[in-house]
Backbone as a chain_set.jsonl record, in Angstrom:
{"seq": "XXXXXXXXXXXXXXXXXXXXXXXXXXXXXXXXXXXXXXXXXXXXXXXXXXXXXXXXXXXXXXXXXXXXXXXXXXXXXXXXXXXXXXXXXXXXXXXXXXXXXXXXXXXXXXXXXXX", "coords": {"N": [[110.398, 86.798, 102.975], [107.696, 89.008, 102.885], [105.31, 90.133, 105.179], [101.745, 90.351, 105.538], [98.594, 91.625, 106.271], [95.28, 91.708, 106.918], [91.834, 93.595, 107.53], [88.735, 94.298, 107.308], [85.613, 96.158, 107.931], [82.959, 95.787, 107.902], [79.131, 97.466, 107.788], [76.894, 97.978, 110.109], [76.559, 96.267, 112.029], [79.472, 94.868, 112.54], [80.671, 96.612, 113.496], [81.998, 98.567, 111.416], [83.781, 100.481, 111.334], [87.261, 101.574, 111.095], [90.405, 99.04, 112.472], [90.996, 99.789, 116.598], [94.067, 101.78, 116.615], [96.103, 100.885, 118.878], [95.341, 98.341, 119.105], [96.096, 97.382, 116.41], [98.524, 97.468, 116.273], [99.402, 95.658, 118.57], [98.327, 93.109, 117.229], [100.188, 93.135, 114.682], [102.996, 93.333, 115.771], [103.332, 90.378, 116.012], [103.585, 90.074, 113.48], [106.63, 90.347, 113.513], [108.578, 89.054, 113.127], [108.75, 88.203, 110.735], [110.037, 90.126, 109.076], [111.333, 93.326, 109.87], [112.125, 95.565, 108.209], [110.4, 97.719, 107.773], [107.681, 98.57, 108.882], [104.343, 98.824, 108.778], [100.941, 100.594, 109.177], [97.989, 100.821, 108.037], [94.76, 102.591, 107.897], [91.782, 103.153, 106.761], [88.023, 104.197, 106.04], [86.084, 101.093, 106.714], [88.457, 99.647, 106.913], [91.49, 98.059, 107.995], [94.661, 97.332, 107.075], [97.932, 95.324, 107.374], [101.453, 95.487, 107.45], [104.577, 94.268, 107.044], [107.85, 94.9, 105.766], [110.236, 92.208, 104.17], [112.68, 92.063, 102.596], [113.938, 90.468, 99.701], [115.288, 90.212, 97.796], [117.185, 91.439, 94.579], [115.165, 92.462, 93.06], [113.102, 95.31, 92.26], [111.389, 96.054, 94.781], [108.093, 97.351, 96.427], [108.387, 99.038, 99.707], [106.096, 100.024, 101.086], [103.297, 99.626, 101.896], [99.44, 99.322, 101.954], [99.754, 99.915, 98.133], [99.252, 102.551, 95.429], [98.493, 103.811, 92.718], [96.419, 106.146, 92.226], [95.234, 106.909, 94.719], [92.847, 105.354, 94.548], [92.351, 102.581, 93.395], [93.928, 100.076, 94.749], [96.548, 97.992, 95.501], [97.486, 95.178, 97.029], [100.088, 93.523, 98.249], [103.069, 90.749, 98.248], [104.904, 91.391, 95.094], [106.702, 89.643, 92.514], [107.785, 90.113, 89.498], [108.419, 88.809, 86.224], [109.652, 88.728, 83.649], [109.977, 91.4, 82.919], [111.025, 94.244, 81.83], [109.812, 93.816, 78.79], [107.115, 94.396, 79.803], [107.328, 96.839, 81.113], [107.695, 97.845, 78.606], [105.382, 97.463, 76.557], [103.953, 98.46, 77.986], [104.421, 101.502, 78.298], [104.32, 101.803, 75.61], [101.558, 101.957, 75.652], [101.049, 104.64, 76.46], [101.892, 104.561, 79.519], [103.547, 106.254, 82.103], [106.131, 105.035, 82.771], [109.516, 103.261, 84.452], [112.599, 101.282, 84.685], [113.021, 101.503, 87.33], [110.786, 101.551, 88.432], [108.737, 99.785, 90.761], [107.731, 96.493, 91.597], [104.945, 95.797, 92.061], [104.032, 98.648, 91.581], [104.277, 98.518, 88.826], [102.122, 96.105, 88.212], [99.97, 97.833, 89.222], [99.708, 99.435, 87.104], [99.41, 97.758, 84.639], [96.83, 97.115, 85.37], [95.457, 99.184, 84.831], [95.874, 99.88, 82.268], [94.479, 97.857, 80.721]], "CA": [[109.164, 87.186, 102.359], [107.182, 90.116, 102.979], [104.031, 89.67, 105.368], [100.735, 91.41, 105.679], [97.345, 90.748, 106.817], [94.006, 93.041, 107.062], [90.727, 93.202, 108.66], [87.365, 95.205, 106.308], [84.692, 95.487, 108.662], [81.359, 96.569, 107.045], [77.787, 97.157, 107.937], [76.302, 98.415, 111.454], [76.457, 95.148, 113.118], [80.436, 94.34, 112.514], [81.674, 98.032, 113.525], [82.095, 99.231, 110.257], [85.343, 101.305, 111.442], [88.694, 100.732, 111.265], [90.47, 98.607, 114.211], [92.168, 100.885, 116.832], [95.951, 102.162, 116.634], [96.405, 100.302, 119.867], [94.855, 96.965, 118.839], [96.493, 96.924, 115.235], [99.844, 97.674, 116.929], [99.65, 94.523, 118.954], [98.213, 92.468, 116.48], [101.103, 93.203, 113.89], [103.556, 92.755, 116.528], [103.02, 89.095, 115.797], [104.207, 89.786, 112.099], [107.936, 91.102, 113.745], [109.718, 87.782, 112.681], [108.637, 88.418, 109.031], [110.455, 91.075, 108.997], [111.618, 94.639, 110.288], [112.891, 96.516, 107.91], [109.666, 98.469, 107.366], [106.673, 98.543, 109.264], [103.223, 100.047, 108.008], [99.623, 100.294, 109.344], [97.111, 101.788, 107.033], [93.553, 102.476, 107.472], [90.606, 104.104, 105.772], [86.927, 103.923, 106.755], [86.493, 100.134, 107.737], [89.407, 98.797, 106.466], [92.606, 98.482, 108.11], [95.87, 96.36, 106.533], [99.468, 95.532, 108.158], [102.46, 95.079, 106.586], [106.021, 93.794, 107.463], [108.818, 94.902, 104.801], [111.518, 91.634, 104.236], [113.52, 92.149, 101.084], [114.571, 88.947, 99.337], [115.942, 89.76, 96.215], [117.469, 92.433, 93.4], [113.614, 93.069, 92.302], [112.295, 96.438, 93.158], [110.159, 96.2, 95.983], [107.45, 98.73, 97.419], [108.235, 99.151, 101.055], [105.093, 100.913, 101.772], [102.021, 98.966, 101.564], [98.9, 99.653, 100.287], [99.914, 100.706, 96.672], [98.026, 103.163, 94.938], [98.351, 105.32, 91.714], [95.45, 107.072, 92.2], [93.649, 106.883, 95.748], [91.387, 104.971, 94.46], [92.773, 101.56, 93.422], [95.144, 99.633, 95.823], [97.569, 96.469, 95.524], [98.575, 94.529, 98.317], [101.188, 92.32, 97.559], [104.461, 90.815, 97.514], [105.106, 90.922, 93.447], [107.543, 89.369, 92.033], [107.455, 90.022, 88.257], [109.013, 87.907, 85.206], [109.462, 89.808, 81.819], [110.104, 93.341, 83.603], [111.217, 94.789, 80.808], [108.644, 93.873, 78.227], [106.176, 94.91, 80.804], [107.119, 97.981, 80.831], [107.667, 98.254, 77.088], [104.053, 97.491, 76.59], [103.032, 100.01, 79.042], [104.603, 102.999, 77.779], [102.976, 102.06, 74.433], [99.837, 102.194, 76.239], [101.139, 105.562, 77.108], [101.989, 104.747, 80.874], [104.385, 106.785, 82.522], [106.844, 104.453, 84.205], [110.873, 102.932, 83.967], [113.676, 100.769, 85.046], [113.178, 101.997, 88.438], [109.468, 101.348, 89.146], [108.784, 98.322, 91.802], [106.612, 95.333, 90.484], [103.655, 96.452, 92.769], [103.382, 99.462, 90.455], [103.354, 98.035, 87.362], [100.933, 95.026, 88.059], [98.943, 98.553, 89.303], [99.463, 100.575, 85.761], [99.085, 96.769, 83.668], [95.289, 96.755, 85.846], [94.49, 100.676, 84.578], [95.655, 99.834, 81.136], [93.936, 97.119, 80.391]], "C": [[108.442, 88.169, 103.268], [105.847, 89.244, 104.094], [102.834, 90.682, 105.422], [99.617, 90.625, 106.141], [96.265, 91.926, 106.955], [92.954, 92.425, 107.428], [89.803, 94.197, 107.351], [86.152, 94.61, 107.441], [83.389, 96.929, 107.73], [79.947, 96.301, 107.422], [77.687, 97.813, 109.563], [76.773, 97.565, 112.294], [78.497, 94.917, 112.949], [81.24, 95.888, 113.14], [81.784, 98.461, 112.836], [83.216, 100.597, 110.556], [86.392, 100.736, 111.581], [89.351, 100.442, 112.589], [91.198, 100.076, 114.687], [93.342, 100.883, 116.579], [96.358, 101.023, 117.794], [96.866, 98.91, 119.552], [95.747, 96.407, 117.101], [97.98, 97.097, 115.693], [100.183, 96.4, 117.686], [99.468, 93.725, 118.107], [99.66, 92.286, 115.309], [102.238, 93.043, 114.444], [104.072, 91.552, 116.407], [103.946, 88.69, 114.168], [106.145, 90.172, 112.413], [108.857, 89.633, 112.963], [109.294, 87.724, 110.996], [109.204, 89.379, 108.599], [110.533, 92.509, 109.604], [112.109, 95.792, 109.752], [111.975, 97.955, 107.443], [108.145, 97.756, 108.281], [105.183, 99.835, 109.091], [101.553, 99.47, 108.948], [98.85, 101.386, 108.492], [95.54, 101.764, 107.21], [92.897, 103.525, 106.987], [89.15, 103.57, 105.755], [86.705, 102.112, 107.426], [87.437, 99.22, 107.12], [90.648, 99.402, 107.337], [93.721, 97.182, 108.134], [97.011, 96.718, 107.457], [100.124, 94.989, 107.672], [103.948, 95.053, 107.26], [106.945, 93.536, 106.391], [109.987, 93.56, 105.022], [112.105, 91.988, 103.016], [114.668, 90.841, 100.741], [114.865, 89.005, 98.407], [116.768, 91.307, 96.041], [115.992, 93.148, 93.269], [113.17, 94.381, 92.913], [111.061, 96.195, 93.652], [109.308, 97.757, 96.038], [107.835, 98.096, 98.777], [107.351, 99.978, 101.867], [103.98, 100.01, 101.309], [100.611, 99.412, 102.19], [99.888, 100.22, 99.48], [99.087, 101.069, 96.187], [98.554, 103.78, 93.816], [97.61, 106.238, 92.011], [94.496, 107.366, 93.457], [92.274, 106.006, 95.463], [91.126, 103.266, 94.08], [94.212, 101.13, 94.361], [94.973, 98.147, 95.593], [98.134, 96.295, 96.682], [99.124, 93.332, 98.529], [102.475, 92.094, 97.849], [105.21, 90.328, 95.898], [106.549, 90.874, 93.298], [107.513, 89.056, 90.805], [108.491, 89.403, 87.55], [108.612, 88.755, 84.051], [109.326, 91.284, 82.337], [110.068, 94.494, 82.328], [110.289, 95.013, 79.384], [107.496, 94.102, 78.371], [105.943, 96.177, 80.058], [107.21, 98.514, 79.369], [106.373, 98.625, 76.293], [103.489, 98.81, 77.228], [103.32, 100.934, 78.563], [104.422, 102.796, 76.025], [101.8, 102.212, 74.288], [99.919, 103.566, 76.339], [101.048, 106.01, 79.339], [103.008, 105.299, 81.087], [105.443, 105.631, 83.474], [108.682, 103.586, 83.215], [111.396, 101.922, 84.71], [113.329, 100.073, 86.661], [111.821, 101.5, 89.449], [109.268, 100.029, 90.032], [107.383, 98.018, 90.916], [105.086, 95.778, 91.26], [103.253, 97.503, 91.885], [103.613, 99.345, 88.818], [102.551, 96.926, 87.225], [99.561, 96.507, 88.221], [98.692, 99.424, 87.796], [98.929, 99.288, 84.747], [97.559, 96.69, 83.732], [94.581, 98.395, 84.798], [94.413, 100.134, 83.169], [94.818, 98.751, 80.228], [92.897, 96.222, 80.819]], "O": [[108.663, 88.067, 104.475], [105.495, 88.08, 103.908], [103.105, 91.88, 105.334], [99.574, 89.414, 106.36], [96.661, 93.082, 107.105], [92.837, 91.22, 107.648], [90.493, 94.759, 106.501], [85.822, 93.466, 107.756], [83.214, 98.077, 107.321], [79.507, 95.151, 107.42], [78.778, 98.096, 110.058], [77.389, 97.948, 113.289], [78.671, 94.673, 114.143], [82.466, 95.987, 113.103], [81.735, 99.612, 113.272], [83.245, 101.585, 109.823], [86.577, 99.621, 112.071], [89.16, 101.113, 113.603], [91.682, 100.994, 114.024], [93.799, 99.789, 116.249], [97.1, 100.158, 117.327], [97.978, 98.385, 119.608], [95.914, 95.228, 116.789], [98.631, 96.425, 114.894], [101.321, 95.984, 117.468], [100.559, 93.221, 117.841], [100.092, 91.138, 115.197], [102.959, 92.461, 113.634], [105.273, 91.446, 116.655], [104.585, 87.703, 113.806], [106.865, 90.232, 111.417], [109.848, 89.767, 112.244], [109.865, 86.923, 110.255], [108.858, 89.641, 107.447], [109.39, 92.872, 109.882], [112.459, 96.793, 110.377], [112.474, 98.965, 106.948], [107.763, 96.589, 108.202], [105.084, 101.056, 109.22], [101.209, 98.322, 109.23], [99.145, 102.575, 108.369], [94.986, 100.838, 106.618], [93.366, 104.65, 106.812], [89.06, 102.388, 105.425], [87.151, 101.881, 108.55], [87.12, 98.061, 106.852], [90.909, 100.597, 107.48], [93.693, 96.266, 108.956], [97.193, 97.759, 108.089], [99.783, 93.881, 107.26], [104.287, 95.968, 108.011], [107.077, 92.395, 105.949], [110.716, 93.721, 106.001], [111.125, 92.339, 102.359], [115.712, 90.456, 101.267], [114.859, 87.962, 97.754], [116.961, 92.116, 96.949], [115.854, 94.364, 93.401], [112.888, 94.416, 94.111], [109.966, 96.142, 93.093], [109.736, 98.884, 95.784], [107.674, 96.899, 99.013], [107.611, 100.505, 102.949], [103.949, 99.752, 100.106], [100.83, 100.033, 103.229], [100.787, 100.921, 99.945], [98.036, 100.427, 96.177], [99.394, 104.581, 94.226], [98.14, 107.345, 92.097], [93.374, 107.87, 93.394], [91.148, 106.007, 95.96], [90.068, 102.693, 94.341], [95.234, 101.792, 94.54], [94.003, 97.393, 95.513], [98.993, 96.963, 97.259], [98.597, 92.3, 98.945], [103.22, 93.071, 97.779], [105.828, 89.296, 95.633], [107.394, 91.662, 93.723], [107.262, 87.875, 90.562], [109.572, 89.37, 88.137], [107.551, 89.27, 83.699], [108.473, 92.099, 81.985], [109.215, 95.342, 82.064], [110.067, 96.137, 78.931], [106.704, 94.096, 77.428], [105.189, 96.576, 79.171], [106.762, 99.625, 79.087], [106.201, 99.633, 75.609], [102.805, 99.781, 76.903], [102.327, 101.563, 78.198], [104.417, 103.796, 75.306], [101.096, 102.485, 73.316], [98.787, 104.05, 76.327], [100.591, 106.899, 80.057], [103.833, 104.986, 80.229], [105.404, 105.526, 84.699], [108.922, 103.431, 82.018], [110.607, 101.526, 85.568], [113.332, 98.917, 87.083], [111.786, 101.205, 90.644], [110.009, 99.131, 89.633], [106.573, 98.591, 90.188], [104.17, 96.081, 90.496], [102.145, 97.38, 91.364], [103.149, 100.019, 87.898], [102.199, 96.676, 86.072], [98.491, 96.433, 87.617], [97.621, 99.95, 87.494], [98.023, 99.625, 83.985], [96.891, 96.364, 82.75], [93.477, 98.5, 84.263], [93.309, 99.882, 82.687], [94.602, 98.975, 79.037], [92.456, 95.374, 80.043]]}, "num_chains": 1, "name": "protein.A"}
């Protein structure tokens, strides 16, 4: 299983910036036995998430974490979807763009736009 973990610091008094490179580098460190096959740090004003790729199945995975369509919504997850197929069937009657191919992270993110 996949791990992750994040920090949101907000307001004057908490720092309200994201941790350092340094400090999120050790910290995630910690996640190495959850996996190695992908390692991610991501931040953006005071938020900053860490992620440790394992891959435990067939299912298309994201190995990049955050997920975004748009910059502007983000999933952080390890999804593991049921009814794939009717998913996406639905969706591209919504008029979503997506196939076969797409990992469950981005269609729990296109199921959130469309509905």
């Amino acid at each position: 299983m996949s791990s992750f973990w994040g920090i949101v610091r907000t307001g004057k008094g908490h720092g309200g910036g994201p941790e350092d490179r340094q400090t999120a580098e050790q910290r995630n460190g910690h996640l190495a036995l959850c996996g190695e096959e992908a390692l991610q740090v991501w931040s953006s004003g005071g938020a900053s998430f860490f992620f440790r790729f394992f891959r435990t199945g067939p299912a298309p995975q994201s190995a990049a974490q955050p997920v975004s369509l748009d910059n502007h919504t983000w999933l952080i997850g390890d999804v593991r979807l049921d009814g794939r197929d009717d998913l996406i069937t639905r969706l591209q009657a919504e008029g979503e763009s997506c196939d076969a191919g797409a990992s469950d992270e981005e269609l729990v993110l296109r199921a959130w736009r469309s509905w």
